[in-house]
PDB file with one MODEL, atoms N, CA, C and O in Angstrom:
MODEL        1
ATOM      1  N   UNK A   1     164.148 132.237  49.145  1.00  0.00           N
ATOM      2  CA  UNK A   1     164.139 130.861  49.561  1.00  0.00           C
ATOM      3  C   UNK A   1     163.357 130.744  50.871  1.00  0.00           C
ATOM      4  O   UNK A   1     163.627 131.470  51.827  1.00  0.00           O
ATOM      5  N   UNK A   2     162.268 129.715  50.914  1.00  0.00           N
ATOM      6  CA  UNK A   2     161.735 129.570  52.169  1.00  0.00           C
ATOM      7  C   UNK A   2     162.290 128.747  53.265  1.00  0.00           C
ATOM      8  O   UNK A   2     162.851 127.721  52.879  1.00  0.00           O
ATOM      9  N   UNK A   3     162.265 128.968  54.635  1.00  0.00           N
ATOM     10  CA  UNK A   3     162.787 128.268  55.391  1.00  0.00           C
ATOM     11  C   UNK A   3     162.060 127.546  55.922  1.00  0.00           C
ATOM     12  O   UNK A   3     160.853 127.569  55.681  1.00  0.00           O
ATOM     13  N   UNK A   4     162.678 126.616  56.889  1.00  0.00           N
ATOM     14  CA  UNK A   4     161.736 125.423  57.535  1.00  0.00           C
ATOM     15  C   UNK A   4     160.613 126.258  58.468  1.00  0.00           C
ATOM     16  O   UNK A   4     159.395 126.154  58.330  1.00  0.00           O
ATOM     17  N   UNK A   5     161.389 127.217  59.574  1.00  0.00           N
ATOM     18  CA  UNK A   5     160.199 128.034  60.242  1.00  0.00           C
ATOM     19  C   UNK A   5     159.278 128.578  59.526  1.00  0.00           C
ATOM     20  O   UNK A   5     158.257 128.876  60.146  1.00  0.00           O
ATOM     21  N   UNK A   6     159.310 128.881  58.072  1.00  0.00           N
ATOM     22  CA  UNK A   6     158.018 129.243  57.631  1.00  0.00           C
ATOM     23  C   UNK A   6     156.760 128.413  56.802  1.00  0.00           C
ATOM     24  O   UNK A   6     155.714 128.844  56.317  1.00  0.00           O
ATOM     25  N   UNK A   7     157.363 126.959  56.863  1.00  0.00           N
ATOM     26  CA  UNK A   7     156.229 126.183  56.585  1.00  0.00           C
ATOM     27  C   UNK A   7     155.929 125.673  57.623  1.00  0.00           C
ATOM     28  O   UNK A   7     155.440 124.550  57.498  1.00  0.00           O
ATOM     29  N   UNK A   8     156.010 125.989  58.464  1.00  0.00           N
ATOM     30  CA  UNK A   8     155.353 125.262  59.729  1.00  0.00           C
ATOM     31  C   UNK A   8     154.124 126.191  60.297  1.00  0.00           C
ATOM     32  O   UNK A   8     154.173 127.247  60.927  1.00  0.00           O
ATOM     33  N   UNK A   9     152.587 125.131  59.678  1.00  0.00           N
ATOM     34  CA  UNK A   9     151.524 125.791  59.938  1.00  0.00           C
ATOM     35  C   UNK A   9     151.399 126.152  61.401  1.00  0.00           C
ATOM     36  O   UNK A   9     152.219 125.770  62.235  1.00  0.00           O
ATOM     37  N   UNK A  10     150.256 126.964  61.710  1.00  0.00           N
ATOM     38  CA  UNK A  10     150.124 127.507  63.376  1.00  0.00           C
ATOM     39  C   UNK A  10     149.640 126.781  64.009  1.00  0.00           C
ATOM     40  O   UNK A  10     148.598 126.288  63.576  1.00  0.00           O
ATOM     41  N   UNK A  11     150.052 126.429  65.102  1.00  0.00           N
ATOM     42  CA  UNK A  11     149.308 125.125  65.842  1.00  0.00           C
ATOM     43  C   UNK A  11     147.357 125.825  66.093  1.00  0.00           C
ATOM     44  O   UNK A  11     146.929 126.967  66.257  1.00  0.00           O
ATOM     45  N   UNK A  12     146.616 124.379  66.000  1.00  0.00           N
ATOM     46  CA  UNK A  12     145.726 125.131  66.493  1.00  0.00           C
ATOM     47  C   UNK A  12     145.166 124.451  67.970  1.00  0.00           C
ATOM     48  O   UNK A  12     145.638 123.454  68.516  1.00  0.00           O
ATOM     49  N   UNK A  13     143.887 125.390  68.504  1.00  0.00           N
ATOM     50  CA  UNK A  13     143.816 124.938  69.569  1.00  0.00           C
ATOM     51  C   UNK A  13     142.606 124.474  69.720  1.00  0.00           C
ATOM     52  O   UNK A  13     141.840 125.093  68.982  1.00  0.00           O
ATOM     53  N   UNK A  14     141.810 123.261  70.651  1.00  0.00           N
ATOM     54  CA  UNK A  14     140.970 122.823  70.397  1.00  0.00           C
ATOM     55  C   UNK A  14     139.370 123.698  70.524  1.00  0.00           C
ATOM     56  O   UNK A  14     138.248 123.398  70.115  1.00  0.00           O
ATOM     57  N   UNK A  15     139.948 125.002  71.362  1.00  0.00           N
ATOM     58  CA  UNK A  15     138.154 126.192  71.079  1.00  0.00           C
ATOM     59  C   UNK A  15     138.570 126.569  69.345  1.00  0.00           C
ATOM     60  O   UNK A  15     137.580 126.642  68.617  1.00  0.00           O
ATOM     61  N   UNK A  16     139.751 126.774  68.756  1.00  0.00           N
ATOM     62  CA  UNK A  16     139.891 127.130  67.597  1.00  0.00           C
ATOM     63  C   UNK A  16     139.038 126.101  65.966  1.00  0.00           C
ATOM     64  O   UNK A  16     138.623 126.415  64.851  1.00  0.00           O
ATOM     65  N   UNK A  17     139.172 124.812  66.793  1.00  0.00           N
ATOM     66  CA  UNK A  17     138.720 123.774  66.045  1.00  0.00           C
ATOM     67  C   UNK A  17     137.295 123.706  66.398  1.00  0.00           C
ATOM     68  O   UNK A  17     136.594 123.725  65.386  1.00  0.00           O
ATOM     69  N   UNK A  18     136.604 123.631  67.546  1.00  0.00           N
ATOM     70  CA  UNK A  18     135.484 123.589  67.955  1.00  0.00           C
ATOM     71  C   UNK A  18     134.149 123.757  66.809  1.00  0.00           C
ATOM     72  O   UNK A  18     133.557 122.924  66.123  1.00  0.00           O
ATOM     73  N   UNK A  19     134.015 125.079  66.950  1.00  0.00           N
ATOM     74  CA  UNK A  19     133.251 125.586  65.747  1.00  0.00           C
ATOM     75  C   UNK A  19     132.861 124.953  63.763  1.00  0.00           C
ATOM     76  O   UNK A  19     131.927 124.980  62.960  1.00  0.00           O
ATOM     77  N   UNK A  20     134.408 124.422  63.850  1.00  0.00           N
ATOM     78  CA  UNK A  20     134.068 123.818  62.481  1.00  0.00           C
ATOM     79  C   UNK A  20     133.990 122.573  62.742  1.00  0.00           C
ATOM     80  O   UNK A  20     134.055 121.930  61.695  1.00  0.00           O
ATOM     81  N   UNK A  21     133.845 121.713  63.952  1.00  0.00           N
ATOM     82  CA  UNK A  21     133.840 120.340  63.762  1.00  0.00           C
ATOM     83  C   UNK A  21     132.209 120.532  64.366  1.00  0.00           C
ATOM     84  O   UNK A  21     131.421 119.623  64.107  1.00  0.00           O
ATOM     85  N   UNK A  22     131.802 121.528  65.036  1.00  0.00           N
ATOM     86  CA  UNK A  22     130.084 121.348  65.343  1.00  0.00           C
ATOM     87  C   UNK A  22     129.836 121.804  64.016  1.00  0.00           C
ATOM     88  O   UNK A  22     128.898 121.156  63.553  1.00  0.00           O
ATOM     89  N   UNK A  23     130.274 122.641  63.210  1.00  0.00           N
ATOM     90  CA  UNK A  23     129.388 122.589  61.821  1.00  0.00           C
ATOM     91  C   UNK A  23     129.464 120.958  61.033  1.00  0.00           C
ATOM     92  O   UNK A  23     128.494 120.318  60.626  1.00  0.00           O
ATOM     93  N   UNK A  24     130.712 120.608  60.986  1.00  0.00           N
ATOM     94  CA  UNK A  24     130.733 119.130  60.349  1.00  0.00           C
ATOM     95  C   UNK A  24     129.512 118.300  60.851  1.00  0.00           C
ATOM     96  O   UNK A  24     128.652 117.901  60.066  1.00  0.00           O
ATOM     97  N   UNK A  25     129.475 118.078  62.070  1.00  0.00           N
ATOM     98  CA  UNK A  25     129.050 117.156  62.685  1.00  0.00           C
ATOM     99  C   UNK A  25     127.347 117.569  62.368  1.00  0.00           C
ATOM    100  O   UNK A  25     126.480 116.771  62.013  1.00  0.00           O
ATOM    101  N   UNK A  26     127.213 118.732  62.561  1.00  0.00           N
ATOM    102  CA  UNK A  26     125.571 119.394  61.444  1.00  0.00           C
ATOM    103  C   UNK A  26     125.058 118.670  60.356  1.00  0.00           C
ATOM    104  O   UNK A  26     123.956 118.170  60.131  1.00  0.00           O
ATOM    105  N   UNK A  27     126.470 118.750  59.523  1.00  0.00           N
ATOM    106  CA  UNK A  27     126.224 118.616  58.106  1.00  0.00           C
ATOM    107  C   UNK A  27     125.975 116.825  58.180  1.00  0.00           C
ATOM    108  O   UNK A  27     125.060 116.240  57.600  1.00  0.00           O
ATOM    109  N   UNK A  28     126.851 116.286  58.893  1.00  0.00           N
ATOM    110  CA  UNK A  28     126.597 114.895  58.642  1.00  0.00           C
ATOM    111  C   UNK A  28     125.225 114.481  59.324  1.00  0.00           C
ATOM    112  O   UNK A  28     124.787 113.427  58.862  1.00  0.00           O
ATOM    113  N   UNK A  29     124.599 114.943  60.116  1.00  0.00           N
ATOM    114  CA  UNK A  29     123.257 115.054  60.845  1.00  0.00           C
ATOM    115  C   UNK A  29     122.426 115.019  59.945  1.00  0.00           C
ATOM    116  O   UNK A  29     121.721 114.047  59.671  1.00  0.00           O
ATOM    117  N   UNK A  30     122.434 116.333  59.267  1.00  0.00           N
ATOM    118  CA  UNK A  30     121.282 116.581  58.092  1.00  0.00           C
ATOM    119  C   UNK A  30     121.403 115.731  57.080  1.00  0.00           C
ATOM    120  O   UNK A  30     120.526 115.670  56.219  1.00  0.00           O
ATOM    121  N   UNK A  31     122.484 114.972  57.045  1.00  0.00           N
ATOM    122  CA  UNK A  31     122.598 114.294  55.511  1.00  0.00           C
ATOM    123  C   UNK A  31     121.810 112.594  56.031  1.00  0.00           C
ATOM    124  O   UNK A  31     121.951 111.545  55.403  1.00  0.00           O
ATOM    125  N   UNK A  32     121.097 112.753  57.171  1.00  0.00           N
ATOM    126  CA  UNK A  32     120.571 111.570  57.878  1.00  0.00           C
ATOM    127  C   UNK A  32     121.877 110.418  58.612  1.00  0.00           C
ATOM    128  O   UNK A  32     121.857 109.193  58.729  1.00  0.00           O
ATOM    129  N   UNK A  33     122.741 111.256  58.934  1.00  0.00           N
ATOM    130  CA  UNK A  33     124.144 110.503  59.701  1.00  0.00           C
ATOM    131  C   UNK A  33     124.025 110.770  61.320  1.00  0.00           C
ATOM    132  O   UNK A  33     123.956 111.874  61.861  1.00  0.00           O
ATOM    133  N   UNK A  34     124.018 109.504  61.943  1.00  0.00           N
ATOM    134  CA  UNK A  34     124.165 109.661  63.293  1.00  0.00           C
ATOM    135  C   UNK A  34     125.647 109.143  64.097  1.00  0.00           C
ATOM    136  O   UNK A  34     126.397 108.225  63.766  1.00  0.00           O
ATOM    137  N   UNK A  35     125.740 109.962  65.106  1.00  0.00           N
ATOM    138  CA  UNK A  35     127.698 109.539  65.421  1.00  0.00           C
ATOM    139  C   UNK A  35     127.202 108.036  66.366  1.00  0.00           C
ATOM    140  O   UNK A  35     126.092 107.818  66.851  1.00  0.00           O
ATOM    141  N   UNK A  36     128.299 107.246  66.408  1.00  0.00           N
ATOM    142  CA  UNK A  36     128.360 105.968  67.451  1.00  0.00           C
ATOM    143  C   UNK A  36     129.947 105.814  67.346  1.00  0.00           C
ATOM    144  O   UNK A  36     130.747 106.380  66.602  1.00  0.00           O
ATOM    145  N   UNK A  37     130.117 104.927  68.270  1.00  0.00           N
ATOM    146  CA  UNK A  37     131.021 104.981  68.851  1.00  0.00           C
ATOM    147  C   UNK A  37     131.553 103.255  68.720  1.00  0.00           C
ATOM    148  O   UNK A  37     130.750 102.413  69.122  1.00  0.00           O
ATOM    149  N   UNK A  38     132.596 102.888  68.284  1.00  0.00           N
ATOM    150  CA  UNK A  38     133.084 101.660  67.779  1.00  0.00           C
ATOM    151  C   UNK A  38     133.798 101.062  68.541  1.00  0.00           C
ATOM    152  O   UNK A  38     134.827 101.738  68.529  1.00  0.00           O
ATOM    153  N   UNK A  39     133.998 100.007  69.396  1.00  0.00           N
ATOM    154  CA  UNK A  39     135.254  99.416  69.767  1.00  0.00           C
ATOM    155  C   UNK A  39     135.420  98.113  69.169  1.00  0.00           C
ATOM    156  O   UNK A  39     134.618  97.180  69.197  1.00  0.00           O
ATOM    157  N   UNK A  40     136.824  98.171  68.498  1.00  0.00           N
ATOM    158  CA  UNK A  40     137.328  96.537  68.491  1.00  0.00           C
ATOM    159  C   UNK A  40     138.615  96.279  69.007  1.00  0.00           C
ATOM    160  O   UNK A  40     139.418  97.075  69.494  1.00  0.00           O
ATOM    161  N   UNK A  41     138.707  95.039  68.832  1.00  0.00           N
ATOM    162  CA  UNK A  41     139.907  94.393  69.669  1.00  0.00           C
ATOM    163  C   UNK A  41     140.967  95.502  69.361  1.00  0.00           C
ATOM    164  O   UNK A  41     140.822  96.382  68.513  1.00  0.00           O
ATOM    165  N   UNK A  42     142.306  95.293  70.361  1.00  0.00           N
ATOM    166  CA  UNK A  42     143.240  95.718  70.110  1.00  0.00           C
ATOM    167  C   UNK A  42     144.764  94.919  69.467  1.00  0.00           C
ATOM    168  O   UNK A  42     145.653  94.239  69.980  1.00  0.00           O
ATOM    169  N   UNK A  43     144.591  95.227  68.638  1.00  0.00           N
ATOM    170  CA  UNK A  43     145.729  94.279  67.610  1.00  0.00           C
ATOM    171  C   UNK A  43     147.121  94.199  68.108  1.00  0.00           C
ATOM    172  O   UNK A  43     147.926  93.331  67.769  1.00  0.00           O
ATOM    173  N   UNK A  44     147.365  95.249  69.006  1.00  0.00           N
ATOM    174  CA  UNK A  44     148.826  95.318  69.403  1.00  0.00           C
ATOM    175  C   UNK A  44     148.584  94.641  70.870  1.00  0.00           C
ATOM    176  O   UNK A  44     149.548  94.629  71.635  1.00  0.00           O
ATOM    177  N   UNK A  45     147.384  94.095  71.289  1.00  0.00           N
ATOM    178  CA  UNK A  45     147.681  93.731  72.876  1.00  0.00           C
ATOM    179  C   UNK A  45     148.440  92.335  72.956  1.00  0.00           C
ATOM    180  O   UNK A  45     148.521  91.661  71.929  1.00  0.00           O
ATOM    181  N   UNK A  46     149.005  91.875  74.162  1.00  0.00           N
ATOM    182  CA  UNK A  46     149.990  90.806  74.015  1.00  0.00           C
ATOM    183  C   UNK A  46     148.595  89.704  73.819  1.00  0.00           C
ATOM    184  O   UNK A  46     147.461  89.778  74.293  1.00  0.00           O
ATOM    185  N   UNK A  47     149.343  88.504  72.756  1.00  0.00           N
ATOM    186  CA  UNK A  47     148.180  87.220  72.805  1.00  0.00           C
ATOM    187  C   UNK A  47     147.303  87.516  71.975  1.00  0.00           C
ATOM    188  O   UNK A  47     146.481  86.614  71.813  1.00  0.00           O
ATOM    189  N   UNK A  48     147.069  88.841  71.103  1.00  0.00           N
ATOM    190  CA  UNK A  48     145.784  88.491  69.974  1.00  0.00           C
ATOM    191  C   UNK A  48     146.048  87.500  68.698  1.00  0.00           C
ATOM    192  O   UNK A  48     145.274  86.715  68.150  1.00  0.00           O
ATOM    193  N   UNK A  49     147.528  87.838  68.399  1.00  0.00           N
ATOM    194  CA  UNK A  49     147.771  86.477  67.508  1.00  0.00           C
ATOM    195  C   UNK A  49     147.634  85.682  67.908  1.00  0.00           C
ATOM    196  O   UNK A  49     146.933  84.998  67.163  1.00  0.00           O
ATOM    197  N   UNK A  50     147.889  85.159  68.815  1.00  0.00           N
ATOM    198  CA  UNK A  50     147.832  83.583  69.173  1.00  0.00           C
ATOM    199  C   UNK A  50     146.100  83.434  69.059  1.00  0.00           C
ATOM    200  O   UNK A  50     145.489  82.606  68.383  1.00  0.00           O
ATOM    201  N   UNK A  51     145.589  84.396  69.850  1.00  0.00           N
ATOM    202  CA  UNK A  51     144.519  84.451  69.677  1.00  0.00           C
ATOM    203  C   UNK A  51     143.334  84.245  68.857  1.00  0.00           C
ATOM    204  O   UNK A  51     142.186  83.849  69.060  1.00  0.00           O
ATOM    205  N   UNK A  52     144.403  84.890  67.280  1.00  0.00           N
ATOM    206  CA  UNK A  52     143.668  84.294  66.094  1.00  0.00           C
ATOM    207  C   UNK A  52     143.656  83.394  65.749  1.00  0.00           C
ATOM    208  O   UNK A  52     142.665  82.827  65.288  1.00  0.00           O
ATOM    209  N   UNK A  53     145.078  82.815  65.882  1.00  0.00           N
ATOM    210  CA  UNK A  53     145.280  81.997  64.995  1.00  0.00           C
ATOM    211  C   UNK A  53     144.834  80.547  65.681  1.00  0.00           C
ATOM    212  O   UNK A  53     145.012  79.481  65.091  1.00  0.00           O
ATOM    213  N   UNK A  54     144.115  80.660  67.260  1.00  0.00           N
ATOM    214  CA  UNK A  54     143.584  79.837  67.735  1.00  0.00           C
ATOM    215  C   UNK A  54     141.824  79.113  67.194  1.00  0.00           C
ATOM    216  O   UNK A  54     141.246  78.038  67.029  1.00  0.00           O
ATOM    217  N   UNK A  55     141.548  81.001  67.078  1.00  0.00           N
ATOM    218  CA  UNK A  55     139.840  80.388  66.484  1.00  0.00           C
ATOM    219  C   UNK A  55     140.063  80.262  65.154  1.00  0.00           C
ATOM    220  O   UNK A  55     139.128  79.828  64.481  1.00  0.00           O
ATOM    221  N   UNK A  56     141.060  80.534  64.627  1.00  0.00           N
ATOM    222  CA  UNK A  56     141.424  80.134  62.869  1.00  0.00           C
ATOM    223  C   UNK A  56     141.392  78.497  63.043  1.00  0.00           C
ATOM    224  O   UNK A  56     140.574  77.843  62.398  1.00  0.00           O
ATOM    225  N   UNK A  57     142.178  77.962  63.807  1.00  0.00           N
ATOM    226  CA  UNK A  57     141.994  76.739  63.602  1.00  0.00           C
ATOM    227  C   UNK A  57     141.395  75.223  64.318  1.00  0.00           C
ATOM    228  O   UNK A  57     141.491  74.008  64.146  1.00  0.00           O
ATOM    229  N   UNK A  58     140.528  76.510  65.493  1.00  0.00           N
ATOM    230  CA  UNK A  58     139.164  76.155  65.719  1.00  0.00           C
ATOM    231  C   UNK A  58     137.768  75.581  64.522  1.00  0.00           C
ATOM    232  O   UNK A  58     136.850  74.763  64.476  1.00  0.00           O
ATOM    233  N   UNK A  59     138.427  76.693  63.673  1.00  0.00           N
ATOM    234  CA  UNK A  59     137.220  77.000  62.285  1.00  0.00           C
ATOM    235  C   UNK A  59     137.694  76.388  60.986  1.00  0.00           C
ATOM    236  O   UNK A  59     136.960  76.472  60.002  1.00  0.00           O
ATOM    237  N   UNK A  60     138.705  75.863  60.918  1.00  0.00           N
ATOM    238  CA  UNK A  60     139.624  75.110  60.089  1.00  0.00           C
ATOM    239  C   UNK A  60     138.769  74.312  59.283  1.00  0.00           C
ATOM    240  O   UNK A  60     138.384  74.608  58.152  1.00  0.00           O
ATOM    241  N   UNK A  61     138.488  73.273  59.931  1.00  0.00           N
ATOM    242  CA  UNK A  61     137.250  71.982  59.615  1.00  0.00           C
ATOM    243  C   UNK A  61     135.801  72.547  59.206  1.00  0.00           C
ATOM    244  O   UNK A  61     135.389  72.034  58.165  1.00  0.00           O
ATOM    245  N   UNK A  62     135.200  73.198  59.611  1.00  0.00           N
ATOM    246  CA  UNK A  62     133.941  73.519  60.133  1.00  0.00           C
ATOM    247  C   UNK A  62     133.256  73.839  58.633  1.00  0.00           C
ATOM    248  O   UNK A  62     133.816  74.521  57.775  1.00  0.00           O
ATOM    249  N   UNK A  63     131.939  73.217  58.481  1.00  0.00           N
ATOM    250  CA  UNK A  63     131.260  73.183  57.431  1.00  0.00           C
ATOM    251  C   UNK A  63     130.682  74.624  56.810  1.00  0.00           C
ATOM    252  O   UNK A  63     130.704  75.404  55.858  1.00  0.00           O
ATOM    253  N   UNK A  64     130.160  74.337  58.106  1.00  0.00           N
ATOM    254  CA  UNK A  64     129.878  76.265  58.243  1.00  0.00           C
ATOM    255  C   UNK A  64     130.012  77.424  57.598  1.00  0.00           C
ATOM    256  O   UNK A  64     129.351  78.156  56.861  1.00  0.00           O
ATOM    257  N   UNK A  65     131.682  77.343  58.389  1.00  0.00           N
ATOM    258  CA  UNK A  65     132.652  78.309  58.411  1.00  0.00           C
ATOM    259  C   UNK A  65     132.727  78.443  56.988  1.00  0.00           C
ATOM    260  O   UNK A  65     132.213  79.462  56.526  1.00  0.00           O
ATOM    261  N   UNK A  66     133.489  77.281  55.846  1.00  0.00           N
ATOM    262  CA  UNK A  66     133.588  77.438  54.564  1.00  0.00           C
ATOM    263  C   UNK A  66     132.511  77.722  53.915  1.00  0.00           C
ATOM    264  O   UNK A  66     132.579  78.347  52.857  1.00  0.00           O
ATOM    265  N   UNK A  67     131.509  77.374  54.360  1.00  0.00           N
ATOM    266  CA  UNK A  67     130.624  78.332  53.443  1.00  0.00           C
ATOM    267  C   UNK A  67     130.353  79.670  53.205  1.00  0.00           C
ATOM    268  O   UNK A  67     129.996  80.278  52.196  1.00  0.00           O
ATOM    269  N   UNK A  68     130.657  80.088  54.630  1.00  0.00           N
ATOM    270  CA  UNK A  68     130.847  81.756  54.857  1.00  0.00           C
ATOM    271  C   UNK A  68     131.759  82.250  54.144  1.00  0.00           C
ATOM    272  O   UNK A  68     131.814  83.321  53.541  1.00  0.00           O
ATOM    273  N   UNK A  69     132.775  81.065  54.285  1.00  0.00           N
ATOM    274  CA  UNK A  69     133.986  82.071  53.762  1.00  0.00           C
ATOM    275  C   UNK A  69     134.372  82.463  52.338  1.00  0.00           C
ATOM    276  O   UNK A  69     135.148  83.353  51.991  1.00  0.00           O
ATOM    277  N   UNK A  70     133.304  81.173  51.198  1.00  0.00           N
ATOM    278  CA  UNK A  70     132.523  81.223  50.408  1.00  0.00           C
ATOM    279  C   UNK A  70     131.977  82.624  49.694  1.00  0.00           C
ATOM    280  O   UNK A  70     132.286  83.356  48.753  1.00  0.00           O
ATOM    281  N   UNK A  71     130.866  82.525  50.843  1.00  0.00           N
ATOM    282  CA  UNK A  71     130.166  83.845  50.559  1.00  0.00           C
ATOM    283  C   UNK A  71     131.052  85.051  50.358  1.00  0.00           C
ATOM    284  O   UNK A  71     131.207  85.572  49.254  1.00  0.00           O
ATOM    285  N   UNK A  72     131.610  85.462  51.432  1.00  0.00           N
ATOM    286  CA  UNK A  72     132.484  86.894  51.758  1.00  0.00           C
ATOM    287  C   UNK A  72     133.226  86.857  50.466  1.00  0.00           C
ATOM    288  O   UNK A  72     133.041  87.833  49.738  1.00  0.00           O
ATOM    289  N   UNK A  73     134.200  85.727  49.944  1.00  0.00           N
ATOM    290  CA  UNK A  73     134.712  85.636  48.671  1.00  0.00           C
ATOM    291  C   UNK A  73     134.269  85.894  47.396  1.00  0.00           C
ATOM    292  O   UNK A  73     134.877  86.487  46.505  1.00  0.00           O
ATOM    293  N   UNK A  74     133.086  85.372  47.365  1.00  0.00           N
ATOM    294  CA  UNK A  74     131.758  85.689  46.382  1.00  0.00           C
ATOM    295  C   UNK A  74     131.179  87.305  46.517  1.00  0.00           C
ATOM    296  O   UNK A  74     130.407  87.682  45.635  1.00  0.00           O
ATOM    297  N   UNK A  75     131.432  87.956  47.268  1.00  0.00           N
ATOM    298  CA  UNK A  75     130.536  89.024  47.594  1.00  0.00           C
ATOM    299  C   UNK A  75     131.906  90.059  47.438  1.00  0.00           C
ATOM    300  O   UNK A  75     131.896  90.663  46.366  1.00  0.00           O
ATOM    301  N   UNK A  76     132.774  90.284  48.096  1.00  0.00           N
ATOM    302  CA  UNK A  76     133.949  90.808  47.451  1.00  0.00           C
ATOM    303  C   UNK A  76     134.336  91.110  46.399  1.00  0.00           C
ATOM    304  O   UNK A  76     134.632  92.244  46.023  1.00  0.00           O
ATOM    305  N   UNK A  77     134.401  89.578  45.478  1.00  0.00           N
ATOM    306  CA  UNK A  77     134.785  89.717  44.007  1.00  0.00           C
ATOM    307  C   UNK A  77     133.638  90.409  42.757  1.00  0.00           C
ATOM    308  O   UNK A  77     133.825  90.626  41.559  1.00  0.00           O
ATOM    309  N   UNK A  78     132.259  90.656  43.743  1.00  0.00           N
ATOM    310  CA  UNK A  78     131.071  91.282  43.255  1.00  0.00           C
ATOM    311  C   UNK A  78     131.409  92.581  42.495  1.00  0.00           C
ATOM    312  O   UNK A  78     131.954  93.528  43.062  1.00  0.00           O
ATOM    313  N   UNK A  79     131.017  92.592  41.001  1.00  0.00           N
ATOM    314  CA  UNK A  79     131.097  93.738  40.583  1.00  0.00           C
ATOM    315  C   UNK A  79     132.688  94.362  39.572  1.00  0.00           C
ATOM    316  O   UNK A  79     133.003  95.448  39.086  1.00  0.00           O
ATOM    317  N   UNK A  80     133.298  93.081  39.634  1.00  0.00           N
ATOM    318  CA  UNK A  80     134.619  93.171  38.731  1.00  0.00           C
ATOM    319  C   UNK A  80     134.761  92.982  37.609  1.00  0.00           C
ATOM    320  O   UNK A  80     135.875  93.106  37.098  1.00  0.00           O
TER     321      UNK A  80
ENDMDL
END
C-alpha cells in the first residue's frame, strides 16, 4: 500500500527548472513565436464592477456599440 509521503513529487528548484524552460522558450522561438508581456485590468480590485457595469450602460443606447456587438456574435457563432 502506498502512502501519502510517497506520492509527494520532489520539490523542484528554480536552477532545476531553468534549463528546460530555456529549451521551451527555443522551441517556441523557432516555431516563429515571440514572448510579450500582457497586462489587464484586475478583476478582483475594489470598483471594477461598478466599473463595468458603468461603461455597460454608458454603451447601452449606442448605435455603434450594437453593431459591434453584432459582429463579435456573428463571428463567434462562425463555423457551427
Amino acid at each position: 500500500m502506498l502512502r501519502a509521503k510517497e506520492l509527494v513529487m520532489p520539490a523542484q528548484t528554480a536552477a532545476s527548472r531553468a534549463p528546460r524552460m530555456k529549451q521551451y522558450r527555443e522551441r517556441l522561438r523557432a516555431a516563429g513565436l515571440r514572448p510579450i508581456q500582457l497586462w489587464v485590468p484586475d478583476t478582483r480590485a475594489p470598483g471594477f464592477s461598478a466599473e463595468c457595469r458603468r461603461q455597460s450602460a454608458a454603451l447601452a443606447d449606442d448605435m455603434a456599440e450594437a453593431d459591434t456587438a453584432a459582429f463579435i456574435e456573428a463571428a463567434g457563432a462562425w463555423g457551427e
